[in-house]
C-alpha positions as CSV (number, residue, x, y, z in Angstrom):
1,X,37.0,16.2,12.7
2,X,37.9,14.2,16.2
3,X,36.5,11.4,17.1
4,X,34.8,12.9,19.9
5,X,33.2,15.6,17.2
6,X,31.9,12.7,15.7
7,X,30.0,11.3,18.9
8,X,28.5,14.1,19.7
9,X,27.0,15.0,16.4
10,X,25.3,11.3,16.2
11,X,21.7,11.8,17.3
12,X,20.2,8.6,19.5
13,X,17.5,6.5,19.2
14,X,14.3,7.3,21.7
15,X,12.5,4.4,22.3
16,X,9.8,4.1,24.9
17,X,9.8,1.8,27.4
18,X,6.9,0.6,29.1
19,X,7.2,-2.1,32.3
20,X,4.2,-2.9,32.0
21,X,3.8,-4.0,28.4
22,X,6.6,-6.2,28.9
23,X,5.7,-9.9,27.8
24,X,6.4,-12.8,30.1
25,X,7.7,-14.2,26.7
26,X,6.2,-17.7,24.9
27,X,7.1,-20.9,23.9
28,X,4.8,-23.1,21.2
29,X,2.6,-20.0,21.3
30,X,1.4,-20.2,24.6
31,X,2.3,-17.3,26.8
32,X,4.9,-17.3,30.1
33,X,4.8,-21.0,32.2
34,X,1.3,-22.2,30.4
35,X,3.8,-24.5,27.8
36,X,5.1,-26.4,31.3
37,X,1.6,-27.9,31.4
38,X,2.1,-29.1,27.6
39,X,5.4,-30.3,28.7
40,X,4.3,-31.8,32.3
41,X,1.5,-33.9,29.9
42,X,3.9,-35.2,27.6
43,X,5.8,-36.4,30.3
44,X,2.5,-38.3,31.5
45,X,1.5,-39.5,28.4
46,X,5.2,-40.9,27.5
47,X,5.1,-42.7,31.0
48,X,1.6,-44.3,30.7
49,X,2.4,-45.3,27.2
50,X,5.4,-47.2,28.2
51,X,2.8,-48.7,31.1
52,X,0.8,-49.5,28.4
53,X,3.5,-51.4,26.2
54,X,4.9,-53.2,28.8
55,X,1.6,-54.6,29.8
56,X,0.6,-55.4,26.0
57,X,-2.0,-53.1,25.8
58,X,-4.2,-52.8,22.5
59,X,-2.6,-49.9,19.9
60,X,-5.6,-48.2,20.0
61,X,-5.4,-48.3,23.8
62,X,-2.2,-47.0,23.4
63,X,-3.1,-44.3,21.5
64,X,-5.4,-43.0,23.6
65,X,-3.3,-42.8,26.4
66,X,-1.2,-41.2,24.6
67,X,-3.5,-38.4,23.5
68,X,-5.6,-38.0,26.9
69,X,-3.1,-35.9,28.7
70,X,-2.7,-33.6,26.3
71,X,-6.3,-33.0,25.7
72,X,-6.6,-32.5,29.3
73,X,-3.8,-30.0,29.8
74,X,-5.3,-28.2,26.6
75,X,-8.7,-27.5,27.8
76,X,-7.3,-27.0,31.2
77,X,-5.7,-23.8,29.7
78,X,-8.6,-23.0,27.5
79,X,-11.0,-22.8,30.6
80,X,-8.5,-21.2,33.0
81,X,-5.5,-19.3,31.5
82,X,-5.9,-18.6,28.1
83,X,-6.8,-15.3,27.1
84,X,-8.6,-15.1,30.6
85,X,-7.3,-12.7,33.8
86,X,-4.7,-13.3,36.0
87,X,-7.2,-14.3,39.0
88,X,-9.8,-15.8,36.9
89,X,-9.0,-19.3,38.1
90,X,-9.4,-18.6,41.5
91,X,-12.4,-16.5,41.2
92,X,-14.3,-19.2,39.2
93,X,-13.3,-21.9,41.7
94,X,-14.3,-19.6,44.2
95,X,-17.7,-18.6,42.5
96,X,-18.4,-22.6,42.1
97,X,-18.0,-23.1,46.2
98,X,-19.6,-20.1,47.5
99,X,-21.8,-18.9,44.8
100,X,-20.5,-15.6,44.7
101,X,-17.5,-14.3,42.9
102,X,-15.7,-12.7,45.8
103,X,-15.3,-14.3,49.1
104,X,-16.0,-11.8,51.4
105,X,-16.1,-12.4,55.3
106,X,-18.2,-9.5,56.9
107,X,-17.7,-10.8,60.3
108,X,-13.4,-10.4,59.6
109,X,-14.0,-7.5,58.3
110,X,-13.7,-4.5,60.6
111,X,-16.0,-1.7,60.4
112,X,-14.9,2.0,59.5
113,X,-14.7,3.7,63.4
114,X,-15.6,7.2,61.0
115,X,-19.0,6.0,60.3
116,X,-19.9,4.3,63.4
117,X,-19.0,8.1,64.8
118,X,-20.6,9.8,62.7
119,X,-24.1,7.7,63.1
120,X,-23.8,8.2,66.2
121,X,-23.8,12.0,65.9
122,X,-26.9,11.6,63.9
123,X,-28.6,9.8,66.2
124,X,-27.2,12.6,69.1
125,X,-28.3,15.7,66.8
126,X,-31.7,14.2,66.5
């Protein structure tokens, strides 16, 4: 038997690929750039602790700045990004300002040139 016998005897593996399952991976179990805001408050809380030693702070004051950062960036992500929709942080803001969830313009809006024709056949027929 050739080689070439051999190759085309092999069967191949399907498997189904789907773009849109694709993950935009994870990192400390937070998905795509979310663990840059863990990172970006570490980065904080390293700096205003060192504030903090240098100007003799109390340990417990310390501490605390230590911990605040991260705190915020967590429940940042829990109210905005976690397990929530792509646009749900800009709706939300949105719904806070306006009071309504979509922003919608009427005057920019133009209107649909069929319907303005066809009320005005309607108001010809009659």
């Amino acid at each position: 038997m050739s080689n070439e016998s051999q190759y085309n005897e092999a069967e191949l593996l399907m498997t189904s690929t789907h773009s849109i399952k694709e993950s935009k991976g994870s990192a400390m179990g937070l998905e795509g750039n979310q663990a840059l805001y863990i990172v970006g408050a570490a980065v904080v809380s390293f700096f205003i602790v060192f504030i903090g030693v240098i100007s003799h702070w109390s340990p417990m004051g310390i501490i605390m700045a230590f911990i605040i950062p991260f705190c915020l960036a967590y429940l940042y992500l829990f109210v905005f990004h976690i397990n929530k929709a792509p646009g749900y942080q800009t709706d939300m803001i949105s719904k806070a300002i306006n009071g309504s969830d979509y922003d919608i313009r009427k005057s920019e809006q133009k209107q649909n040139p069929y319907l303005e024709l066809k009320a005005e056949v309607k108001t010809d027929g009659q």
